[in-house]
C-alpha positions as CSV (number, residue, x, y, z in Angstrom):
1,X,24.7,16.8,-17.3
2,X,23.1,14.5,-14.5
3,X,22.4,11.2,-14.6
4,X,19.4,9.1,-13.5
5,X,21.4,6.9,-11.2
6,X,23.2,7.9,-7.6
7,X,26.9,6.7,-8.1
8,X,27.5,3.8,-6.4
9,X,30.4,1.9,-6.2
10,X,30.7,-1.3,-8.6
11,X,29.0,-4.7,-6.7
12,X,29.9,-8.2,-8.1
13,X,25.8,-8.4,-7.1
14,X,23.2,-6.3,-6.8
15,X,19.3,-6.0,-8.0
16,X,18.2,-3.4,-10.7
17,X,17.3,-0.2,-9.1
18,X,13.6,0.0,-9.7
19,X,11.9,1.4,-6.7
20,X,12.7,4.9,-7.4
21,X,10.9,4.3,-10.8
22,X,7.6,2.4,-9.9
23,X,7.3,5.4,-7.2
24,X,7.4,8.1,-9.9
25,X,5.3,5.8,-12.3
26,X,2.7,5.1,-9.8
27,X,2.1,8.8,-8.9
28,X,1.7,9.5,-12.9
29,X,-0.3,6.6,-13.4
30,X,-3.4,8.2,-10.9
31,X,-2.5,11.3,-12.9
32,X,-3.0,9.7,-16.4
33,X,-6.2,8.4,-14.9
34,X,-7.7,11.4,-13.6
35,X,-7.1,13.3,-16.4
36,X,-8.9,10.6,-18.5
37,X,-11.9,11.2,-16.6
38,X,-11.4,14.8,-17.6
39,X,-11.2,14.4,-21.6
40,X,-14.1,12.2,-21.3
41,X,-16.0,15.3,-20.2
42,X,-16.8,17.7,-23.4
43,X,-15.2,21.1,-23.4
44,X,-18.0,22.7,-24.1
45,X,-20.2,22.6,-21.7
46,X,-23.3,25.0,-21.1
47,X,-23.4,26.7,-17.9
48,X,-26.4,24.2,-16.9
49,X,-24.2,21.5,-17.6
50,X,-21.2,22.8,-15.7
51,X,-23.6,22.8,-12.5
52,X,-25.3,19.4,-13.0
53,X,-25.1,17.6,-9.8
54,X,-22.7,14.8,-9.5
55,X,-23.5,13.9,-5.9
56,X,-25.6,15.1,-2.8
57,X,-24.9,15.3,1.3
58,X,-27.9,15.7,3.0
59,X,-30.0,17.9,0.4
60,X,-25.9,19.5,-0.7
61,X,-25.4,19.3,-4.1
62,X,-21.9,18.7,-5.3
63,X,-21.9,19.8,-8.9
64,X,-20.0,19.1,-11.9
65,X,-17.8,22.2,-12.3
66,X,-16.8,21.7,-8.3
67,X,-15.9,18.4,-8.8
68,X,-13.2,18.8,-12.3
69,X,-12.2,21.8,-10.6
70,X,-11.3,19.8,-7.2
71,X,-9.5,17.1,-9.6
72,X,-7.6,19.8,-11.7
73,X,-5.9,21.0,-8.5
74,X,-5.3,17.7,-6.9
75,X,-3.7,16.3,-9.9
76,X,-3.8,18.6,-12.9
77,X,-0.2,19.6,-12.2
78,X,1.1,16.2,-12.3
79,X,-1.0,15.0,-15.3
80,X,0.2,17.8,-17.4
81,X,4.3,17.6,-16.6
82,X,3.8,13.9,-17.3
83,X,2.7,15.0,-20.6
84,X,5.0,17.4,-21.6
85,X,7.8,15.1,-20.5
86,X,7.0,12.8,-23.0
87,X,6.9,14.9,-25.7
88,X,9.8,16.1,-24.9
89,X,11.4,13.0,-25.0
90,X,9.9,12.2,-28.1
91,X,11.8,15.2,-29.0
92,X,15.3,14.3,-27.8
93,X,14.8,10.9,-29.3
94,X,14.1,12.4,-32.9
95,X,17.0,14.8,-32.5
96,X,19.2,12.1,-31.6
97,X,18.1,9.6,-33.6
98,X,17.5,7.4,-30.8
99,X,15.3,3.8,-30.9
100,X,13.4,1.9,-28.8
101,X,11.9,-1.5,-29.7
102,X,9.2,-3.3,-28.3
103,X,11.9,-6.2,-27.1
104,X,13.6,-3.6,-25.1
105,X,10.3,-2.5,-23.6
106,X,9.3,-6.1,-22.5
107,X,12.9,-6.6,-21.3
108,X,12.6,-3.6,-19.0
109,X,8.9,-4.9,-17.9
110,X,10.1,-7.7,-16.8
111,X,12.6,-6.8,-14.8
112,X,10.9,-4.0,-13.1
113,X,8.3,-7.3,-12.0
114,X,11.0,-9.8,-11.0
115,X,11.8,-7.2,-8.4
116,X,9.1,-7.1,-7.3
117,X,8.6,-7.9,-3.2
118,X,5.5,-9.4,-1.8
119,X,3.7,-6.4,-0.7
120,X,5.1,-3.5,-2.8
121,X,2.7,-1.5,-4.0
122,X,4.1,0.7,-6.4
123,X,3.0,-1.5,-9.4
124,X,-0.7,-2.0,-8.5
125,X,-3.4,-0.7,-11.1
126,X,-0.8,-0.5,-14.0
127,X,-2.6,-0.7,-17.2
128,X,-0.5,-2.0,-19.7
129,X,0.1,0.2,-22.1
130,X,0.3,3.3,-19.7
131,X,3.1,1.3,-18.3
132,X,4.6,0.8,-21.8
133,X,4.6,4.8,-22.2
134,X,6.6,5.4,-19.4
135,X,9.0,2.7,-19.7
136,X,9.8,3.9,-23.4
137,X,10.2,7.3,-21.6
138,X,12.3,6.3,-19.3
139,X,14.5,4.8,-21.9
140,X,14.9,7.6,-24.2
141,X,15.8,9.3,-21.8
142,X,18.7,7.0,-19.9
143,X,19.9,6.2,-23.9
144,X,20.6,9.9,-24.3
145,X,22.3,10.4,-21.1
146,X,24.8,7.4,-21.9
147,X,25.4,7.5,-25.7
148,X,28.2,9.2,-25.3
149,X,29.5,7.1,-22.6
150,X,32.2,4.0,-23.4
151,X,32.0,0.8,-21.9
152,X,34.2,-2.0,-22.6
153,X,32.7,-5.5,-23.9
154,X,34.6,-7.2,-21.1
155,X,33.2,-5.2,-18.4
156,X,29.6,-5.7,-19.8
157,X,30.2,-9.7,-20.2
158,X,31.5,-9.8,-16.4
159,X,28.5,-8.1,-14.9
160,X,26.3,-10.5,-16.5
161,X,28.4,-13.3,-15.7
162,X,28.0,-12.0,-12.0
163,X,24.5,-11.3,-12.0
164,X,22.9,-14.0,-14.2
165,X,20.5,-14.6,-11.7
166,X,18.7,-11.0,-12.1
167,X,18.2,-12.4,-15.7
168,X,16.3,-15.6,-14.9
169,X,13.0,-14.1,-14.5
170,X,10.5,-16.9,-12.4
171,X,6.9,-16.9,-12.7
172,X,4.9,-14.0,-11.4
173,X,1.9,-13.8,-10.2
174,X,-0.7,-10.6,-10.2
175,X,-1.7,-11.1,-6.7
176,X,-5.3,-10.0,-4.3
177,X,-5.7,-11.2,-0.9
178,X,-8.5,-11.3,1.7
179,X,-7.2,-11.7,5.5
180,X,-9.2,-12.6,8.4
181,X,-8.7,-12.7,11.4
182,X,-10.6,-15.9,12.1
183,X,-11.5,-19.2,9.9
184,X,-14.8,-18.2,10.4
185,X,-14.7,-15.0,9.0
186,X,-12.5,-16.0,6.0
187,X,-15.3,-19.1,5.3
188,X,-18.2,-16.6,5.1
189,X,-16.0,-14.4,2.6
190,X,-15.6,-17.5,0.8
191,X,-19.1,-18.2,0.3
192,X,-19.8,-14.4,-0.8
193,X,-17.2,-15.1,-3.8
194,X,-19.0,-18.1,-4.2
195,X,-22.0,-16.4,-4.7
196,X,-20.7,-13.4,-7.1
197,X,-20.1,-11.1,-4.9
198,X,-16.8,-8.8,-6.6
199,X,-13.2,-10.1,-4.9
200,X,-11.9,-6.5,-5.2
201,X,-15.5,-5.1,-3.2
202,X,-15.2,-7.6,-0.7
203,X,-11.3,-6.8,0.0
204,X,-11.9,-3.2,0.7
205,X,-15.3,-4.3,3.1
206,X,-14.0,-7.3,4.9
207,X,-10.0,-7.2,4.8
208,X,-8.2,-7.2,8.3
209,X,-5.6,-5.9,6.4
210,X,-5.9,-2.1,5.9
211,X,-3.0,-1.3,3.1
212,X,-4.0,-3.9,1.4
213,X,-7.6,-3.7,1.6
214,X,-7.5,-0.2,0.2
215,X,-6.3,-1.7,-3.2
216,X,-9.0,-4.1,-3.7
217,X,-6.7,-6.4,-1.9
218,X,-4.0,-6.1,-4.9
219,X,-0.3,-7.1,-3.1
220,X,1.2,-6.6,-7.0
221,X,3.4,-9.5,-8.4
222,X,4.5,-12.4,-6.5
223,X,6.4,-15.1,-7.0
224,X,6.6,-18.7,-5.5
225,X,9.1,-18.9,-2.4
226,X,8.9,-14.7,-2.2
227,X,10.1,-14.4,1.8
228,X,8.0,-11.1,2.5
229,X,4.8,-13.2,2.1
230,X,3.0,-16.2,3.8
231,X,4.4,-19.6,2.6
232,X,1.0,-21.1,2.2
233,X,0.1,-17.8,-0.2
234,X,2.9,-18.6,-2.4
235,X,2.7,-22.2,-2.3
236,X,-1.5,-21.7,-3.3
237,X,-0.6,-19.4,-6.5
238,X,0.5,-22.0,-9.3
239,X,-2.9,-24.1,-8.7
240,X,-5.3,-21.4,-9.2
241,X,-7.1,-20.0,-12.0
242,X,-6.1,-16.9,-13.7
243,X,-9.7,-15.2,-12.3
244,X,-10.3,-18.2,-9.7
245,X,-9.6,-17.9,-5.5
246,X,-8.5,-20.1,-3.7
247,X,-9.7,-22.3,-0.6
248,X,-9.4,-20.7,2.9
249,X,-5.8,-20.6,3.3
250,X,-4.2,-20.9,7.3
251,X,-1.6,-18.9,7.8
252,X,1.4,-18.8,10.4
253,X,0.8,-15.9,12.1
254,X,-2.8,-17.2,13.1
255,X,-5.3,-15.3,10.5
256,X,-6.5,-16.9,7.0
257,X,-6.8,-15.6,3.9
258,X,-8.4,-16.2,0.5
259,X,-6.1,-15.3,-2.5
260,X,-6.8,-14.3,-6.2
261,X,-4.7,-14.9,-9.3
262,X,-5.7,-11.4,-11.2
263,X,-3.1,-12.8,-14.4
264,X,0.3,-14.4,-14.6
265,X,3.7,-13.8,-16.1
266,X,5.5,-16.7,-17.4
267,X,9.0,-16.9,-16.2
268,X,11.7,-15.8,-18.2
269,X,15.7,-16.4,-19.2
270,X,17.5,-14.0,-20.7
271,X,20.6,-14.2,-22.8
272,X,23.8,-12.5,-22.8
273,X,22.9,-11.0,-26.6
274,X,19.3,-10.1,-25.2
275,X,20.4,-7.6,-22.2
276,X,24.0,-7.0,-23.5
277,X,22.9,-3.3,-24.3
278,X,21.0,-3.0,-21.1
279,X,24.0,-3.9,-19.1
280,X,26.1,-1.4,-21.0
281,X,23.6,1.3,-20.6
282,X,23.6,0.2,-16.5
283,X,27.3,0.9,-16.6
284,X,27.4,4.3,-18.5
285,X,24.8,5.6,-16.2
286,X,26.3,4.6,-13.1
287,X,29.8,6.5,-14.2
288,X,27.7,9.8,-14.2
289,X,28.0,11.7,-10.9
290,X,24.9,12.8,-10.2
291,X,21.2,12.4,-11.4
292,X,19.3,14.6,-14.7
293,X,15.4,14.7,-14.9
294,X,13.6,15.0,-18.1
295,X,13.0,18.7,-17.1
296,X,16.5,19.1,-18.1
297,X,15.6,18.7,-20.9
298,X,12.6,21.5,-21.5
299,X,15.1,24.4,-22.5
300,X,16.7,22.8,-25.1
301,X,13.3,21.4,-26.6
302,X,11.9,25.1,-25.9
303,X,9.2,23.6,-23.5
304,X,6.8,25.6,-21.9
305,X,3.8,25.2,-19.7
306,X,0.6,26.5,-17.9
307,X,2.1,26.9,-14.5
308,X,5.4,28.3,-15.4
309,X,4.3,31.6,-14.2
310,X,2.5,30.6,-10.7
């Protein structure tokens, strides 16, 4: 069986490898959302309600049917292997009497934030507890792959020994900035904020900067010191406001930016006892050649699904 790691060679240091993870997560995070939207719309709808109009272009209607039919195809798919997954994780956890606690779950949370860079945006819009769903997932489903996998006590306490630092989590901070190009420009979107108008609104309007802006202005977690952002940016978290914005900020490659402290994550140190079985699963997985999806999984939990036949 495949594991969910590439099989690297052994590094006295080295980060968690996260990326491939927020990636997948992200994708079936829109996918949880849209099909959200769906259930929120009865099933059983009249044939009036079906064509209720939902939006107009120049005396067009855009009905109701046309528009849950247009989301089903663009994310449908997605939404529906996300859920199947699960339960067939749920499955394999049951059958092998497998566990996962909350601790674990907040261990693996934070860790997926400390490494975090300044301007990934795999992590933006994460709710909470959809994020909890596919962590718990995820673990399930590395815990079956290694439970069968032997790992010495002394190779667990010398990778933690070597990578301590990946377990002293610093302060994070749930990031938005506004950049302009001039002071001027970033003054008058100042006095907007001041006078209600929405952060996120104003990001997507004014922003110079387009990746960015198309989030609301959400550059994910960030941490004080991070290299891939401004100094001034990182310097300006710790003395705002959860909620707040900060003063027109210069930055050193000429534009200025206001920045937004969405919430904050309180640093972290982790013990030797409190990732001991993380390490150990790290290990086991990285000793299997080559990497297992929770599709793999489907046969043995007699899984089936609506487009298995298209």
């Amino acid at each position: 069986m495949k594991s969910t790691r590439n099989n690297e060679d052994f590094q006295p240091k080295r980060r968690l490898k996260t990326k491939p993870v927020l990636l997948v997560l992200g994708i079936l995070l829109l996918g949880n959302l849209m099909w959200f939207i769906a259930w929120l719309i009865p099933n059983d709808k009249t044939t009036s309600e079906t064509e209720e109009e939902v939006a107009s272009v120049n005396g067009k209607a855009i009905t109701k049917n046309q528009w849950m039919a247009e989301m089903e195809s663009m994310y449908g798919k997605e939404v529906l292997l996300d859920m199947v997954n699960t339960e067939v994780m749920e499955a394999a956890a049951e059958k092998n009497n497998i566990k996962v606690s909350d601790a674990e779950i907040d261990l693996e949370l934070a860790l997926i934030r400390s490494t975090q860079e300044g301007g990934d945006t795999s992590f933006q819009s994460f709710d909470e507890e959809v994020m909890r769903k596919k962590v718990r997932a995820r673990l399930i489903l590395e815990k079956v792959l290694a439970k069968d996998i032997v790992i010495k006590d002394a190779d667990i306490k010398a990778f933690y020994e070597n990578n301590k630092n990946l377990y002293n989590i610093p302060t994070s901070y749930r990031t938005s900035v506004i950049y302009s190009s001039t002071e001027a420009e970033a003054k008058e979107v100042w006095k907007e904020l001041k006078n209600g108008s929405s952060f996120e609104g104003l990001a997507r309007e004014r922003s110079s900067d387009v990746s960015s802006a198309s989030l609301g202005g959400d550059i994910g977690y960030v941490v004080e010191g991070a290299e891939t952002i401004d100094e001034a940016l990182g310097k300006a978290l710790p003395k705002i406001d959860v909620g707040k914005w900060s003063d027109v900020i210069p930055l050193k490659d000429g534009r200025f930016a206001v920045v937004q402290v969405n919430s904050v994550f309180k640093g972290q140190s982790f013990s030797f006892s409190d990732v001991k079985n993380h390490i150990r699963r790290e290990l086991a997985l990285d000793q299997l050649p080559q990497s297992v999806t929770q599709e793999a999984f489907w046969e043995e939990f007699d899984a089936d699904w609506f487009y298995s036949e298209k």
